[in-house]
Each structure stands twice: as C-alpha cells, then as structure tokens.
C-alpha positions in Angstrom: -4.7 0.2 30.7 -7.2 -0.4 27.4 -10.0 -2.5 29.1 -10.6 -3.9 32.1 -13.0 -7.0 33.0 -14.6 -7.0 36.9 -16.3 -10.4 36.4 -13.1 -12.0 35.8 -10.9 -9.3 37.4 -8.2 -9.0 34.5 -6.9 -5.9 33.1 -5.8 -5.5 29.1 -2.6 -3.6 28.4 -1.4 -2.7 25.3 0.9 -0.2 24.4 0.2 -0.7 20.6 -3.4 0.2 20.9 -2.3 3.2 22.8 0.3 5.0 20.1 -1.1 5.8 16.7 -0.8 3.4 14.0 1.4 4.6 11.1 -0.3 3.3 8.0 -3.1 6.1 9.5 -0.3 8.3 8.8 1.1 7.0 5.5 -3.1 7.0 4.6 -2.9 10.8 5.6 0.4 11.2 3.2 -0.4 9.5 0.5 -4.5 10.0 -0.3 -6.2 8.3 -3.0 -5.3 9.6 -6.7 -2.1 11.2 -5.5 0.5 10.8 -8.0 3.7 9.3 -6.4 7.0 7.6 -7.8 8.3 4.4 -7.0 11.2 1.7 -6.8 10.1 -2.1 -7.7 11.4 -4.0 -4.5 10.1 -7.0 -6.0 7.4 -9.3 -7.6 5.7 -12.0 -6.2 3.6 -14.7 -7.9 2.5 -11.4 -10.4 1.9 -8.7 -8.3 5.0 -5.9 -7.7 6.1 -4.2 -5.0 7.4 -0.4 -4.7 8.4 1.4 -2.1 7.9 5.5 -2.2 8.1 7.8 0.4 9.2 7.7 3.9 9.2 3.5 3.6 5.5 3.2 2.7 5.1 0.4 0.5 2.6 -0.4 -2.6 1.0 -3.2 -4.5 0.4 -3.2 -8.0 -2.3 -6.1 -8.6 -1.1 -8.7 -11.5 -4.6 -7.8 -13.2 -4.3 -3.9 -13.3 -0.4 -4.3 -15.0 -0.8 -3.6 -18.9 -0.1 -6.6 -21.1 2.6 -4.7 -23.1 4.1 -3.6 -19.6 6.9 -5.3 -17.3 8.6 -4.6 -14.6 12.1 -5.5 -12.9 13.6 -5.1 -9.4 15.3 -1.7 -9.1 13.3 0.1 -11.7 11.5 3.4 -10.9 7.7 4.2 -12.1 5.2 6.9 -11.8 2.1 5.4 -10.2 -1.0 6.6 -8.7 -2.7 5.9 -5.0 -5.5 3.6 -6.1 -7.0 2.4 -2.8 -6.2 1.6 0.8 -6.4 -1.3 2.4 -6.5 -0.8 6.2 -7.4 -4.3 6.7 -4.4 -5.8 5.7 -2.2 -2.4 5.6 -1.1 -2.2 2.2 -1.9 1.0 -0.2 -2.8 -0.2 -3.9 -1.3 1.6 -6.8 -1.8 1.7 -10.7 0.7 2.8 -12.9 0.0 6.2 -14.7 -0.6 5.6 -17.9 1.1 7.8 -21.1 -1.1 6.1 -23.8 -3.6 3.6 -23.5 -2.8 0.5 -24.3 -4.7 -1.9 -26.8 -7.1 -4.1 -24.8 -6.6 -2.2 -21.9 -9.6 -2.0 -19.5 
C-alpha cells in the first residue's frame, strides 16, 4: 500500500513506486564527467543514440556534435557523462574531444 485516502476510502497500490527505480542506479554507475564508450544505436531528427554499459542508454544533443564530426549506426565512441536527466530518464553525453575543432564552442 503507497497511500491511502479515508475521506474517500480508496487505497493506492503500486508495486513500481515500491522497488527502486534503475536509472537511480545507472545515475549511481555512470556519474557526471565519467568517461564511458559507446555503440551508436541510432540517430533521430540529429541527435544519436549509444548504448554503454549494462543497457543504459545516452543522448548526444544535435547542437553539442562537432561540425567536422559524423556518426553512423554501429560505430563505437569515447564519450563523457554530461548530465542527467531524471525527468525524462535519459543521461546526456558529449563526445571526448582529441583536438578542438575550428568554431567549436
């Protein structure tokens, strides 16, 4: 039982809200700035996919790709933990960068 209302005499059940939720884990495995290498899964409308680890999944934004740089499906790259986003469960990456690029920001 998670909650239970006496005005209107319902109880709440949830089993979800009682086991932990596993991006808390992949959060815990994978903190911010940790250097991790990934597969692209795939790209959609400019953003790519990887998966790394133990299926944990990141996003590399269209805007933080280098202009020079593309990427295909199947290809592995070293990328960093840039942010979590517990909101909508995803973990953001940015590529780790050898040199940096000319009108890179």
């Amino acid at each position: 039982m998670t909650r239970f209302d006496s005005e209107t005499r319902r109880i709440s059940l949830s089993l979800k809200r009682l086991t932990a939720d596993p991006f808390e884990t992949f959060i815990e495995m994978y903190p911010v700035e940790t250097k991790v290498r990934g597969t692209v899964t795939s790209i959609v409308d400019g953003d790519v996919i990887f998966t790394f680890g133990e299926g944990a999944e990141g996003v590399l934004r269209k805007d933080k790709i280098p202009p020079t740089t593309t990427y295909k499906e199947g290809q592995e790259v070293n990328l960093t933990i840039a942010d979590h986003d517990k909101r909508k469960h995803r973990i953001l990456v940015s590529p780790v960068l050898l040199e940096k690029p000319m009108g890179y920001r």
